[in-house]
BAFI-3210 file (N, C-alpha, C; in Angstrom, 3 decimals, decimal comma, padded with zeros to 6 digits):
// residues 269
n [1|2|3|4|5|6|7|8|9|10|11|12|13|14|15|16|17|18|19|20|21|22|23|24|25|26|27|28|29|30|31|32|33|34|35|36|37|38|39|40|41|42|43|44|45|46|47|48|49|50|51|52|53|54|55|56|57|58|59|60|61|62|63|64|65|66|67|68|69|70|71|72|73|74|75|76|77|78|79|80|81|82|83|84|85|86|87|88|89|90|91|92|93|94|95|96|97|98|99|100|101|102|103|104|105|106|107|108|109|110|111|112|113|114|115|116|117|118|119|120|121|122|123|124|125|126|127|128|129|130|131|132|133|134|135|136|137|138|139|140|141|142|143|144|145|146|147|148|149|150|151|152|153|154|155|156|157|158|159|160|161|162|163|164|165|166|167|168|169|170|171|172|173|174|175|176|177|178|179|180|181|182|183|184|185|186|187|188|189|190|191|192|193|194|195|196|197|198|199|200|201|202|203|204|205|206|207|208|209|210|211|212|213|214|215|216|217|218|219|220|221|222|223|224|225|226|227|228|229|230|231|232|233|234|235|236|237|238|239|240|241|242|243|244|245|246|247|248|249|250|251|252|253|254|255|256|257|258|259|260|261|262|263|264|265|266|267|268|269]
n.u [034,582|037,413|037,359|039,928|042,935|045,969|047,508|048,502|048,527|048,956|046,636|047,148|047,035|049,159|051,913|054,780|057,598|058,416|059,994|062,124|062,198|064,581|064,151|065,397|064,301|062,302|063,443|065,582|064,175|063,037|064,674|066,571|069,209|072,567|072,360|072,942|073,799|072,206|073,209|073,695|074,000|072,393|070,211|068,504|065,884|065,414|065,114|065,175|062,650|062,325|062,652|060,201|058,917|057,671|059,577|061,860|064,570|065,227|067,586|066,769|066,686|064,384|064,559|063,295|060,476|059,144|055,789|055,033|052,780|049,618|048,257|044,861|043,236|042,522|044,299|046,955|046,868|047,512|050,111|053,882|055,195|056,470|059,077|061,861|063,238|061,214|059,918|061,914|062,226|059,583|058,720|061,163|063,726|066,857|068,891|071,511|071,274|070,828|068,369|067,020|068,390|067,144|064,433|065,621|065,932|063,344|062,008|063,247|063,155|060,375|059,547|061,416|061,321|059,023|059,704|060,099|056,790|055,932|053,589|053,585|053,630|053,132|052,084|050,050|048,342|046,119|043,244|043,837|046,152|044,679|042,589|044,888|045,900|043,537|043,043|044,990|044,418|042,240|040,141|037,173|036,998|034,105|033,882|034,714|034,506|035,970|038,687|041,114|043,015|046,042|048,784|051,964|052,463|054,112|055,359|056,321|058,589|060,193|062,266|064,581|067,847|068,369|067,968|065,033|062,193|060,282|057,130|054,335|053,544|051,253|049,780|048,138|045,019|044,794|045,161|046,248|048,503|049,242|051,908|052,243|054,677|055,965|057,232|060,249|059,613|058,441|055,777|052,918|053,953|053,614|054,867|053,170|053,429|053,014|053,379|052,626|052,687|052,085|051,683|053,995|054,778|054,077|052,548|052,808|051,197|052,938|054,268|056,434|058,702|061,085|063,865|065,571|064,885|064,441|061,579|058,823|056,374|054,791|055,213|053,224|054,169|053,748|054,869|056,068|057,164|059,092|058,940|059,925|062,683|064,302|064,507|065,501|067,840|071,454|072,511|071,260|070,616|069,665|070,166|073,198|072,780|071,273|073,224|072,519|071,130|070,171|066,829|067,633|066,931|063,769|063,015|062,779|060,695|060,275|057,645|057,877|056,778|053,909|053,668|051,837|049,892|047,903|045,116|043,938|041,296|040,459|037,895|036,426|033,869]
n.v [002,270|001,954|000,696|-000,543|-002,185|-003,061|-002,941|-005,904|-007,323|-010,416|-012,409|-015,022|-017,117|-017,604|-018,695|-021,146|-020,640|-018,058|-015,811|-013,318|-010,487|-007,923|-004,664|-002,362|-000,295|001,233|001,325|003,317|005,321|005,488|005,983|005,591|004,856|003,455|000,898|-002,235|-002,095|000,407|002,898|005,483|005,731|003,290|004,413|005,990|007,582|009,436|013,240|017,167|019,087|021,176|019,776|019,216|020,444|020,755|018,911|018,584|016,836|013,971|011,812|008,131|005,320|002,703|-000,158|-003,333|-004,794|-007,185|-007,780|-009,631|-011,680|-010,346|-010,305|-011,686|-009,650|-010,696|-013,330|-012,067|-011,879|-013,509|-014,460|-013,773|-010,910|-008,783|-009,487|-010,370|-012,974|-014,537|-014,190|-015,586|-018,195|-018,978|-018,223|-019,803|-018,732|-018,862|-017,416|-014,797|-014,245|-012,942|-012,421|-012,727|-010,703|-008,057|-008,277|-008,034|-004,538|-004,061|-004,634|-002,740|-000,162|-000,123|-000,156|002,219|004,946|008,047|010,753|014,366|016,155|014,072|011,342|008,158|004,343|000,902|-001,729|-004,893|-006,069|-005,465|-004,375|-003,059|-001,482|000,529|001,607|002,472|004,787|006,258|006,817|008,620|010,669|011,879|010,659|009,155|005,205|004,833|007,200|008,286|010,905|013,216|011,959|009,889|007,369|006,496|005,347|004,576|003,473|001,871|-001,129|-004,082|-005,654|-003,157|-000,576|000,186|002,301|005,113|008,347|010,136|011,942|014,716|014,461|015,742|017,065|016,524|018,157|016,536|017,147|017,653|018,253|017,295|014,302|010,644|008,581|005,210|002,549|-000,159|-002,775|-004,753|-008,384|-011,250|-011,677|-009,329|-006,127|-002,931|000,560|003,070|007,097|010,171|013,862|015,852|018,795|021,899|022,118|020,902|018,344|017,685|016,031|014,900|013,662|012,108|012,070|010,310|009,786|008,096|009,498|008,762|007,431|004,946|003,993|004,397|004,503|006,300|006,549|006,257|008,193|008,489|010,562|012,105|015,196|016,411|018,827|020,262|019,231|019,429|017,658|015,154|012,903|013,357|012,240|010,656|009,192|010,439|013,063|012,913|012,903|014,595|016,866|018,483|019,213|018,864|020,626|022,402|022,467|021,897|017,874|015,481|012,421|009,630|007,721|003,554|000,281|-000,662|001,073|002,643|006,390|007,816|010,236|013,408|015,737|018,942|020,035|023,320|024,687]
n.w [-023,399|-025,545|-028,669|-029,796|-031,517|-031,878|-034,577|-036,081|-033,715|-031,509|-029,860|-029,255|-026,810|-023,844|-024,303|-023,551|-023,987|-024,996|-027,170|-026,091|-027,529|-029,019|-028,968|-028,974|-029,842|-028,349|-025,935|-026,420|-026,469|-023,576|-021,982|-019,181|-018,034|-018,418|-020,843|-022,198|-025,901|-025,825|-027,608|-029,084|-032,025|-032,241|-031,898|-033,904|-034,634|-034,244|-034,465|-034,906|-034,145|-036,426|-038,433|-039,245|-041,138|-044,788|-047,241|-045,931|-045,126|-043,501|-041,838|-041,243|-039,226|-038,983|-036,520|-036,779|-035,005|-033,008|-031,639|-028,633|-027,731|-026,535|-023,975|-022,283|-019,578|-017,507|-017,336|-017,819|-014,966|-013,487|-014,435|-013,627|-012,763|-012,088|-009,994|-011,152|-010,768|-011,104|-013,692|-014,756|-014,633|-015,053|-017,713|-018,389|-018,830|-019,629|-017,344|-017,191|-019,944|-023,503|-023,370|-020,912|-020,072|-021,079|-019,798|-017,338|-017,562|-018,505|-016,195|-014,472|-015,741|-015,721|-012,622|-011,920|-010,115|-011,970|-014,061|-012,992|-012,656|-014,552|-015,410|-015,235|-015,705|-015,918|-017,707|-018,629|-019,709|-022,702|-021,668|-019,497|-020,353|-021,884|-019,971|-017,923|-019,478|-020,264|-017,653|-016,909|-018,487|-017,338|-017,953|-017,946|-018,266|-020,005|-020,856|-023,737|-025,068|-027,067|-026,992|-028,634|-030,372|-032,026|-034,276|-035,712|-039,110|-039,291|-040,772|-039,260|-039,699|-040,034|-041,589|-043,628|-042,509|-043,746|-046,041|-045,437|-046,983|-045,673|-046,268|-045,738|-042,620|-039,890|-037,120|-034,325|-033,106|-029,935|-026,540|-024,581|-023,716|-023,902|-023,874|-024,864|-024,681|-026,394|-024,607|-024,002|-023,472|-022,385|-022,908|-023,709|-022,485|-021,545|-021,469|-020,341|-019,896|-019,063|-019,707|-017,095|-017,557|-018,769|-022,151|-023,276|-024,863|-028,165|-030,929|-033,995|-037,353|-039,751|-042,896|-045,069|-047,400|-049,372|-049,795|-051,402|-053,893|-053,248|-051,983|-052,994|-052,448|-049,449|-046,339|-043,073|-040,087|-036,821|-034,726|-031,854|-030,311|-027,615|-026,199|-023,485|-022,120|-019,710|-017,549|-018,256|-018,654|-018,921|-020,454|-022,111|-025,534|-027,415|-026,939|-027,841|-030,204|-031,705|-030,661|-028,591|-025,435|-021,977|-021,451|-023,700|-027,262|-028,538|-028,460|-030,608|-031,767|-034,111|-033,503|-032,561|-034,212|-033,365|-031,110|-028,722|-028,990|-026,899|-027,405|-026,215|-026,713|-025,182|-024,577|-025,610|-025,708]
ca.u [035,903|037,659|037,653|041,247|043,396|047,281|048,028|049,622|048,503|048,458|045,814|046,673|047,450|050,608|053,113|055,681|058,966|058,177|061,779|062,057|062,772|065,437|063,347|066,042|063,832|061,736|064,465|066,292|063,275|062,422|066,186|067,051|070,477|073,091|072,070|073,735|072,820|071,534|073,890|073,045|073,880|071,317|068,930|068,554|064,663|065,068|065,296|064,695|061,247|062,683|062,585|059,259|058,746|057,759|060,733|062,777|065,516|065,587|067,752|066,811|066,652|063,272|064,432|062,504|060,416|057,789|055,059|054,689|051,646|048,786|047,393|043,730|043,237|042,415|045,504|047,906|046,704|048,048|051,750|054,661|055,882|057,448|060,402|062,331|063,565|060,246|059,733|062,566|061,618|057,840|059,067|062,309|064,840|068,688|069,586|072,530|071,392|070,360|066,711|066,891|068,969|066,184|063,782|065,723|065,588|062,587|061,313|064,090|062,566|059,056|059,828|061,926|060,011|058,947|060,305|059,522|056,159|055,490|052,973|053,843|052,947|053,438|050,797|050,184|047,254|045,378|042,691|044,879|046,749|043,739|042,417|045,658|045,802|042,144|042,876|045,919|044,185|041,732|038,961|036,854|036,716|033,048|033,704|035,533|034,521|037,875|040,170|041,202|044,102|047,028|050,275|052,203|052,162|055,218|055,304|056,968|059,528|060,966|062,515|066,088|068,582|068,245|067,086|063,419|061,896|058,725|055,829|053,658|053,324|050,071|049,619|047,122|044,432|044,563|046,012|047,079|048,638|049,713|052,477|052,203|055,991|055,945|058,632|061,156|058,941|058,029|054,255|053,159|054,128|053,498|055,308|052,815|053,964|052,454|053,438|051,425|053,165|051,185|052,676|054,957|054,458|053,182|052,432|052,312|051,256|054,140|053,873|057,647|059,219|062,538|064,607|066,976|064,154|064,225|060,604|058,095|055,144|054,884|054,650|052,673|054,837|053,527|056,285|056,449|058,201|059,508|059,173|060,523|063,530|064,948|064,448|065,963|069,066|072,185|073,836|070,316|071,205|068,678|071,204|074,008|072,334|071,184|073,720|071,555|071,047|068,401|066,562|067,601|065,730|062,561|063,481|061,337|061,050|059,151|057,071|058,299|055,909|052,535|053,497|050,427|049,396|046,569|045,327|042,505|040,934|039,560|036,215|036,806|032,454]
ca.v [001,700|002,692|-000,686|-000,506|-003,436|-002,378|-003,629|-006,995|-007,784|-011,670|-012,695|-016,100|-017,980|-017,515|-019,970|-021,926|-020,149|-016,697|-015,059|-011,797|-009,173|-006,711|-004,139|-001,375|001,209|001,610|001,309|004,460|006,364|005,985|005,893|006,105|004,348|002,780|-000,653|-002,951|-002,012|001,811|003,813|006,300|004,722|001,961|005,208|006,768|007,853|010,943|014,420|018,508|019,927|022,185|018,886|018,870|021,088|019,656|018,960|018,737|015,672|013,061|010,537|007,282|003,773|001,971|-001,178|-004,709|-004,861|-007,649|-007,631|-010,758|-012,352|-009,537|-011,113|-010,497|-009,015|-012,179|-014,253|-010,871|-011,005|-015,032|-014,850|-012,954|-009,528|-007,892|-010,093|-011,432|-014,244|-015,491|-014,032|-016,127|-019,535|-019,120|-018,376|-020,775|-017,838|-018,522|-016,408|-014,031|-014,358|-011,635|-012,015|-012,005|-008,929|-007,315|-008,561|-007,188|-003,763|-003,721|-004,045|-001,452|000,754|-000,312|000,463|002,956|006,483|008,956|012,302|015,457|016,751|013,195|010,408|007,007|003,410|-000,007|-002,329|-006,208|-006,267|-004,229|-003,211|-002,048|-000,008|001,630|002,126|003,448|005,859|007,128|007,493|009,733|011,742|012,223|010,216|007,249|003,961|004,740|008,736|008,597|011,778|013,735|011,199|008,988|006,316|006,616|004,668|004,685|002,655|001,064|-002,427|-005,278|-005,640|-002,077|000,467|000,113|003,683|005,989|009,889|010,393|012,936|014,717|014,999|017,181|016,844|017,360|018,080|015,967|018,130|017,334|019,257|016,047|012,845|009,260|007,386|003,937|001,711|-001,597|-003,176|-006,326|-008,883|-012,835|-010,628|-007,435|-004,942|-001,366|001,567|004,411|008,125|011,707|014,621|017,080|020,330|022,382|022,791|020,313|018,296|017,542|015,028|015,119|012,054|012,552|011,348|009,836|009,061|007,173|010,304|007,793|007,153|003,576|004,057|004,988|004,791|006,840|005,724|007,443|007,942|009,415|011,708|012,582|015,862|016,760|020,675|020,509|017,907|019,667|016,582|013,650|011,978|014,283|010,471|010,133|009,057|011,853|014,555|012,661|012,522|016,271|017,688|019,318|018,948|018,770|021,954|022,745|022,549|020,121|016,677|014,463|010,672|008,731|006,502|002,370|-000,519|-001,352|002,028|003,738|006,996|008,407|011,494|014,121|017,125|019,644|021,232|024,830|025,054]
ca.w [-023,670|-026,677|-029,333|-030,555|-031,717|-032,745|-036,336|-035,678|-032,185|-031,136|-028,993|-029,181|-025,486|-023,500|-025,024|-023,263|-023,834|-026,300|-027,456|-025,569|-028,871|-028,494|-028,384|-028,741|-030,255|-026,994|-024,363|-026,408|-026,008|-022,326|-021,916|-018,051|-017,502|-019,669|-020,975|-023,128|-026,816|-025,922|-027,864|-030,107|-033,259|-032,375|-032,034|-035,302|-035,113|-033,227|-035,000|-034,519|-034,438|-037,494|-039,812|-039,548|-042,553|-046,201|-047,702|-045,517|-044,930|-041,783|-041,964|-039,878|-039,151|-037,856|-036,474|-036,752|-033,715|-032,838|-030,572|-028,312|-027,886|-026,090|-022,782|-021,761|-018,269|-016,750|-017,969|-017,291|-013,321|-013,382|-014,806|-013,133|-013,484|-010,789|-009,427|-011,859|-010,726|-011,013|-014,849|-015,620|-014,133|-015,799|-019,358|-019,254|-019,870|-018,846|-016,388|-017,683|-021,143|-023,537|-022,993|-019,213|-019,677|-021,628|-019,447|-016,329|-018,296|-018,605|-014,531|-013,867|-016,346|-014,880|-011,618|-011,362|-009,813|-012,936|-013,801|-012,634|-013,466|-015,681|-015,003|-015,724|-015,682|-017,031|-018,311|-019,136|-021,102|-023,688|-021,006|-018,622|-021,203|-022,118|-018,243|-017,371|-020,442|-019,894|-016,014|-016,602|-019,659|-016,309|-018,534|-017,396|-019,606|-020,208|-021,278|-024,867|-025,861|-027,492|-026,620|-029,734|-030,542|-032,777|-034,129|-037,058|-039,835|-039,895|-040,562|-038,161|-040,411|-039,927|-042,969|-043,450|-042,649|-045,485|-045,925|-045,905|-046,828|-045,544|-047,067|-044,686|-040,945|-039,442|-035,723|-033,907|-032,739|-028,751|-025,651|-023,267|-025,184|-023,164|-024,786|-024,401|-025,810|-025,838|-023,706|-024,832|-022,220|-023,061|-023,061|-024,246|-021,831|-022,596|-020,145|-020,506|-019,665|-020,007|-019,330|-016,396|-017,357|-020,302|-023,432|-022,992|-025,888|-029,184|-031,686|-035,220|-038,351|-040,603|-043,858|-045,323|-048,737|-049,416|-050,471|-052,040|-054,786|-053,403|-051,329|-053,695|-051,569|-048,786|-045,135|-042,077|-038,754|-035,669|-034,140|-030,494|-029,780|-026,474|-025,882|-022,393|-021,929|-018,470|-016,330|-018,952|-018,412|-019,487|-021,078|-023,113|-026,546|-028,398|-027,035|-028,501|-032,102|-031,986|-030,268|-027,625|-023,719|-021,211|-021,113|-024,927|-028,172|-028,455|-029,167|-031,524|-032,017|-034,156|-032,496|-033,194|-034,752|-032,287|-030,032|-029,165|-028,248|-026,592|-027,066|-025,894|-026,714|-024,275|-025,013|-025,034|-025,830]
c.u [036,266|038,502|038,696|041,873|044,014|046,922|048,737|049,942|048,342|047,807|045,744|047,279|048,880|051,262|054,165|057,048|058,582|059,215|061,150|062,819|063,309|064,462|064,205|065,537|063,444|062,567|065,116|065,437|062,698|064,059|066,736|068,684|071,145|072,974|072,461|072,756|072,048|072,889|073,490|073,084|072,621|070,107|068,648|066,945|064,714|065,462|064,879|063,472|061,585|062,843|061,454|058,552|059,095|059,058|061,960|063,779|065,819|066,348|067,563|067,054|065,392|063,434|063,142|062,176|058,921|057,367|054,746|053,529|050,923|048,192|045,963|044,127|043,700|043,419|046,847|048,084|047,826|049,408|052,277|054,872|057,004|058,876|061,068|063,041|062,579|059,549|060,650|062,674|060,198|057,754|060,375|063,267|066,080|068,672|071,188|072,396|070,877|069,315|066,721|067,564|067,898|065,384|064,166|065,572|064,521|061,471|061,887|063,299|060,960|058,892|060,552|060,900|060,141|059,598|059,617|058,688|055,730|055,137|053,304|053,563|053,486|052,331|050,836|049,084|046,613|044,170|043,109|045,592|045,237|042,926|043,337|046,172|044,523|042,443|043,690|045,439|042,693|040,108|038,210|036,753|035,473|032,659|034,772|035,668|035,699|038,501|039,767|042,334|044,637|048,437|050,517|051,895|053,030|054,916|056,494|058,082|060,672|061,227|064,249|066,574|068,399|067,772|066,025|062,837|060,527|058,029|054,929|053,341|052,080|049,621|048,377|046,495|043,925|045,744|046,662|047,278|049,523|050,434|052,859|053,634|055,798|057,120|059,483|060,348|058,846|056,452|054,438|053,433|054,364|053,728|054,291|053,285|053,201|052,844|052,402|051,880|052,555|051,987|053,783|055,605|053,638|053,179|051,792|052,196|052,393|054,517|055,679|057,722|060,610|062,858|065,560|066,116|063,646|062,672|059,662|057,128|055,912|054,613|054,336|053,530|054,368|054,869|055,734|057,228|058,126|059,554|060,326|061,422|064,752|065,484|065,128|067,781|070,513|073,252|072,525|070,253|070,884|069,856|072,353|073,957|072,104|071,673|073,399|072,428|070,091|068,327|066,579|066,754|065,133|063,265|062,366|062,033|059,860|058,651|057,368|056,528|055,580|052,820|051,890|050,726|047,652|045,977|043,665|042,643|040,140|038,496|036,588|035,286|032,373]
c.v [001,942|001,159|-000,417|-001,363|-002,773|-003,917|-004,648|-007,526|-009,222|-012,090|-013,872|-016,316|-018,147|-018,781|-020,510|-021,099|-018,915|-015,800|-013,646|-010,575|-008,182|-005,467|-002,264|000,318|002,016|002,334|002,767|005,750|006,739|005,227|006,439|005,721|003,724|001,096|-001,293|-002,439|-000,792|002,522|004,692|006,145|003,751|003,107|006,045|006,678|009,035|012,552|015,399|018,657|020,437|021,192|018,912|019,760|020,144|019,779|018,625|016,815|014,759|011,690|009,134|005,983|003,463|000,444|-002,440|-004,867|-005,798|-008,342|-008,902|-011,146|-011,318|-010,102|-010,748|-010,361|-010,220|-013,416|-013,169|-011,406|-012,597|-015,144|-013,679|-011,610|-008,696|-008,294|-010,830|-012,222|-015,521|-015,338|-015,194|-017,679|-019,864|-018,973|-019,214|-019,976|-018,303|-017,570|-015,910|-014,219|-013,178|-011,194|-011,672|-010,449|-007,758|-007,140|-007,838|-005,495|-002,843|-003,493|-003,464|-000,271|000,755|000,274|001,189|004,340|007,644|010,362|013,011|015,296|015,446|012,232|009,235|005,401|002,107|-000,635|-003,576|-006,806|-005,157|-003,806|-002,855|-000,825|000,716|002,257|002,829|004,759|006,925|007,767|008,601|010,866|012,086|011,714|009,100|005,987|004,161|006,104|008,480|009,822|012,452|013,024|009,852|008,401|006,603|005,901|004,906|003,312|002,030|-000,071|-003,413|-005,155|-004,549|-001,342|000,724|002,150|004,099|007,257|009,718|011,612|013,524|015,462|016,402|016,198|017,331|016,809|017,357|016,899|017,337|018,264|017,877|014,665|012,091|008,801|006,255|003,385|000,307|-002,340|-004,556|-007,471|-010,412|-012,687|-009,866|-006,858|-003,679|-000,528|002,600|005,681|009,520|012,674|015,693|018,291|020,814|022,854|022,184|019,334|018,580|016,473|014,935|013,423|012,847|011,875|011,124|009,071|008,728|008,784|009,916|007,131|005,359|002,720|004,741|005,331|005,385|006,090|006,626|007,090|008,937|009,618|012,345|014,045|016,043|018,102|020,820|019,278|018,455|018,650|015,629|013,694|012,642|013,422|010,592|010,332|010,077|013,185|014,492|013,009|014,006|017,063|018,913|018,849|018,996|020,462|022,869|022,797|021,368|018,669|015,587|013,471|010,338|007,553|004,856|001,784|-000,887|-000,300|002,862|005,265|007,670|010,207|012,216|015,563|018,156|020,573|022,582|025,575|025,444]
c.w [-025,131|-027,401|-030,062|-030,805|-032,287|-033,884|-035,632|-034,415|-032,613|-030,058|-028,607|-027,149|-025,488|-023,839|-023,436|-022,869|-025,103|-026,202|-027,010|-026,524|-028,082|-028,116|-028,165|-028,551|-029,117|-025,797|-025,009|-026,042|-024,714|-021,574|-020,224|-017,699|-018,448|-019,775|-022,385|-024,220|-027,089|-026,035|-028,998|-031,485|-033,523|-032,408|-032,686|-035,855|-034,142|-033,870|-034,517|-034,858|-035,886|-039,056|-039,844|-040,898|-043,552|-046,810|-047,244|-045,022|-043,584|-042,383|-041,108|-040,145|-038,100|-038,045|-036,769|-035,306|-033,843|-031,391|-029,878|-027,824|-026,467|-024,999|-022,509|-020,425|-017,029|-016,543|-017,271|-015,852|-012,630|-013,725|-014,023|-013,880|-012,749|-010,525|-010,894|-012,249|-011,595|-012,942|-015,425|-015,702|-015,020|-016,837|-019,727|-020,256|-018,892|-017,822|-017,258|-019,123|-021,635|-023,387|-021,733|-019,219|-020,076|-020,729|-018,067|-016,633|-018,222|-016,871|-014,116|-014,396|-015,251|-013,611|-011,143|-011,282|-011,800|-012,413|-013,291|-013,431|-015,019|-014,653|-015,710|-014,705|-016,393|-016,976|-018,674|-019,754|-021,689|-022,863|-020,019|-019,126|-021,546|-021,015|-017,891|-018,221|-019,962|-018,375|-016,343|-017,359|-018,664|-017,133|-017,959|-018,363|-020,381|-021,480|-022,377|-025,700|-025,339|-027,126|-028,061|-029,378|-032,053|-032,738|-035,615|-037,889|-040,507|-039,621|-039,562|-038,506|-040,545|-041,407|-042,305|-043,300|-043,692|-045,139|-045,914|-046,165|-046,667|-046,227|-046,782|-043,428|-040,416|-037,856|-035,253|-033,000|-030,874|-027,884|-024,492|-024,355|-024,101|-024,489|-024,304|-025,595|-025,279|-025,115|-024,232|-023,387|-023,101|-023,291|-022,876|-023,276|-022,242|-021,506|-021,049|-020,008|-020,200|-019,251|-018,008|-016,581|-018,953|-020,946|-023,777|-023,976|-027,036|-030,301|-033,344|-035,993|-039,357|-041,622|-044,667|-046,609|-048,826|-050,248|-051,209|-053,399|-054,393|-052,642|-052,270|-053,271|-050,030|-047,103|-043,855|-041,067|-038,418|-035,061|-032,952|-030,495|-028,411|-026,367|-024,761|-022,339|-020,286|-017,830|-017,012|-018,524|-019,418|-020,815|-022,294|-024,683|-027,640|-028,304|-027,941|-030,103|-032,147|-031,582|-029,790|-025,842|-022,955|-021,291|-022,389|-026,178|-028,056|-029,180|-029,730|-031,784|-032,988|-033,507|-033,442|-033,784|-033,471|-031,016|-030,368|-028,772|-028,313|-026,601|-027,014|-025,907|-025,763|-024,938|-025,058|-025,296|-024,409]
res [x|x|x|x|x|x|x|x|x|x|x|x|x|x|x|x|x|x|x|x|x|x|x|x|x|x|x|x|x|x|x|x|x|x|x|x|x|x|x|x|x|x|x|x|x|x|x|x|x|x|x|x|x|x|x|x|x|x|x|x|x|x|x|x|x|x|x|x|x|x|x|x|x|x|x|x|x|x|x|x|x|x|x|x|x|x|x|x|x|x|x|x|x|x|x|x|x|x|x|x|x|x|x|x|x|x|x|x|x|x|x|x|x|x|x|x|x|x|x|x|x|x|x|x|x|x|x|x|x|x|x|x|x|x|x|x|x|x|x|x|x|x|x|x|x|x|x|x|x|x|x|x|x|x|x|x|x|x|x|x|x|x|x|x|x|x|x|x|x|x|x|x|x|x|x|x|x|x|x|x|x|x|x|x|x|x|x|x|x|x|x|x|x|x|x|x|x|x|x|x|x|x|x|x|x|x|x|x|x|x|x|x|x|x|x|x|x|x|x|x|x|x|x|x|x|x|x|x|x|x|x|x|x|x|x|x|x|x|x|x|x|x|x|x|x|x|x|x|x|x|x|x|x|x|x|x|x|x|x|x|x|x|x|x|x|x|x|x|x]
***
């Protein structure tokens, strides 16, 4: 099993009533349908492959996103998930309010069928996300060799809009990579997703300075690109911002605060 703990997990015991966080960043990135709040304005972490060169200029915004309290396995198997009527009765959310809306959102997302040619999943505790990562990266919980864990190193708090500019980008040395997002939920929920078509992505650490002089220290973000975007959603806000289309040039995201991914190397000994 692979001992990981995101930066800023809470392990404490399911609460009472726990505010269901917007959660925007996520929902723009596994962006199937239009939902209050997913417009491309609100999604200003998505850029060209072709920024990834030193020097070069991204401008973004990484919202404020925090993680609600981590369930173990055992606790997960006991609260609702599925129906959610019954999510909203067991955390004491309104009905038609903006959390339930999140919260519906998020079991649409959950359950709706994956794309072409992509594996996906959702998750309600930290060993489930890492069981259903390992299964899809065709690993067992037991077998860790080449497969590591990665997130950025943005803080909770987020990094206001502004230029950044990069430092150097350096590709993560693996051929299959699981991305686990955390979902807007009253508990963690994490939609995992990976690609089965080769070559499909890639994933770089991407090192970031306030181009506005007002960031002096540097901050690490893992970056997602998309090689292949055929199958995505022709509305999905990334096209809007890069003035692309499905099937067009790669589309890259940085990954939000407490996203993981998983990733593995194939032997070629």
């Amino acid at each position: 099993m692979i001992d990981f703990c995101p930066a800023g997990s809470d392990h404490s015991p399911l609460v009472e009533h726990y505010p269901v966080q917007p959660g925007t960043a996520n929902l723009c990135i596994i962006y199937k349908t239009n939902l209050p709040g997913i417009e491309a304005k609100n999604c200003l972490f998505f850029f060209h492959k072709a920024q990834l060169l030193p020097g070069s200029t991204i401008t973004a915004s990484f919202p404020a996103e925090e993680v609600p309290p981590i369930l173990t396995h055992d606790l997960s198997e006991k609260v609702p998930f599925e129906d959610l009527n019954d999510v909203l009765v067991a955390f004491n959310i309104p009905a038609g309010s903006t959390e339930a809306t999140r919260v519906a959102a998020t079991l649409t997302s959950c359950q709706a069928p994956p794309l072409a040619g992509e594996l996906k999943t959702c998750t309600t505790s930290l060993e489930s996300t890492v069981r259903s990562a390992m299964a899809m990266l065709g690993a067992g919980t037991d077998d860790v060799h080449g497969v590591s864990a990665a997130m950025s190193a943005l803080p909770a708090t987020g990094l206001p809009r502004r230029p950044y500019v990069v430092q150097v980008a350096t590709k993560l040395d693996g051929d299959q990579y699981v991305a686990c997002h955390a979902m807007p939920f009253p508990y963690a929920v994490y939609q995992c997703h990976m690609s089965t078509t080769e070559l499909s992505s890639e994933v770089y650490m991407v090192s970031l300075r306030g181009g506005d002089g007002a960031m002096p220290a540097a901050v690490d973000m893992l970056a997602f690109c998309h090689l292949d975007t055929s199958n995505w959603n022709p509305a999905h806000p990334a096209f809007e911002l890069l003035r692309t289309s499905p099937g067009g040039s790669p589309v890259c995201h940085f990954m939000p605060h407490a996203n993981l991914v998983f990733v593995k190397k194939t032997d070629t000994v």
